[in-house]
Residue, then its C-alpha position, 0 to 999 in steps of 0.5 A: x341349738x347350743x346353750x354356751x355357758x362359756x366361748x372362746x376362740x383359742x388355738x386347738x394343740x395337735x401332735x403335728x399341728x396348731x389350728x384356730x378353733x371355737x371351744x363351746x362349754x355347755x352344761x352338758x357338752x364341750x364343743x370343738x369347732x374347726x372344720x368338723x365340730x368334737x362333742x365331749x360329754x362333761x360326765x367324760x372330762x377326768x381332768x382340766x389342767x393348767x399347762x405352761x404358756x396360758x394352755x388347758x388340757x382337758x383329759x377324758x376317761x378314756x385317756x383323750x386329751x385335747x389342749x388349747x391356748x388362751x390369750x392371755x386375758x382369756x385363760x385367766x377368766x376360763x379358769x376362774x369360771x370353771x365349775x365343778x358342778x358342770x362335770x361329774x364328781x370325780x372331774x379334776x379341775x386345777x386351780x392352783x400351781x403344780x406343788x399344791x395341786x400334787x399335795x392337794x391329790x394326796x398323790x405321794x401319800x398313795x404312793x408311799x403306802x402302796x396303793x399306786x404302782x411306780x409306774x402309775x405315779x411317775x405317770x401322774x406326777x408328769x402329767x398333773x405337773x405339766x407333762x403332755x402327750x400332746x405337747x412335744x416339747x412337754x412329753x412325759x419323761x420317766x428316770x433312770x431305768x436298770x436292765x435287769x438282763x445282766x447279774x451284777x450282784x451288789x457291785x454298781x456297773x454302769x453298763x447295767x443302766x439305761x438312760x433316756x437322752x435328755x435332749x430326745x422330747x420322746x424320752x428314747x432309751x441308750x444303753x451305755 
């Protein structure tokens, strides 16, 4: 028998498709119900994050990531009743907007002294500020990339410069 400490009934964001579920959150597991029921550990949840448009993602140790949207009414109070001492220690719960949540994780500080690579931190700044795999029109998106393939020197060649269209939600690359 399941024991829920929380229950909702929100809308379970796929890749390709939006479907109606139960979210059940016990003081072990998390339960989504659609027409199979997922089981995720509470010791396995890494992160539970804010998202536009009254939407939680929930983000595993395994880089899993389920998200849901609330009514609005609903939102509200799973993020007031989220607790802490329901996950492991080192579960994230965002309770504040992006600018204070990002100075909260001390991200930049890490970054700035080395102790995160380019990569893992632009990686990090997208997806604790509301970036998602899950969401297609909210997938990551990275800047600017040189093509190191050509010697130019010191001289600025904009032939040497990759860019990411800015209209492709995939981030596809097009070499100018």
């Amino acid at each position: 028998k399941i024991n829920p400490l929380l229950s909702y009934e929100p809308i379970y964001i796929q890749p390709q498709k939006q479907i109606k579920c139960k979210l059940i959150i016990t003081q072990s597991c998390m339960y989504i119900i659609t027409e199979i029921v997922i089981q995720i550990n509470n010791k396995d949840i890494r992160y539970i994050l804010q998202r536009e448009g009254e939407i939680i993602e929930v983000i595993t140790t395994n880089g899993r990531s389920y998200c849901f949207q609330f009514q609005s009414n609903d939102f509200s109070n799973i993020i007031s009743s989220l607790k802490p001492q329901h996950f492991n220690k080192k579960t994230v719960i965002q309770k504040v907007p992006f600018s204070q949540f990002i100075t909260q994780m001390n991200l930049t500080n890490d970054w700035v002294e080395g102790k995160i690579s380019n990569l893992k931190y632009l990686l990090q700044i997208n997806i604790l500020g509301g970036r998602s795999y899950a969401i297609e029109d909210k997938y990551p998106i990275l800047p600017f990339i040189r093509d190191f393939d050509f010697d130019i020197g010191y001289d600025y060649q904009p032939s040497t410069w990759l860019e990411f269209f800015k209209n492709n939600n995939k981030g596809g690359l097009k070499q100018k």
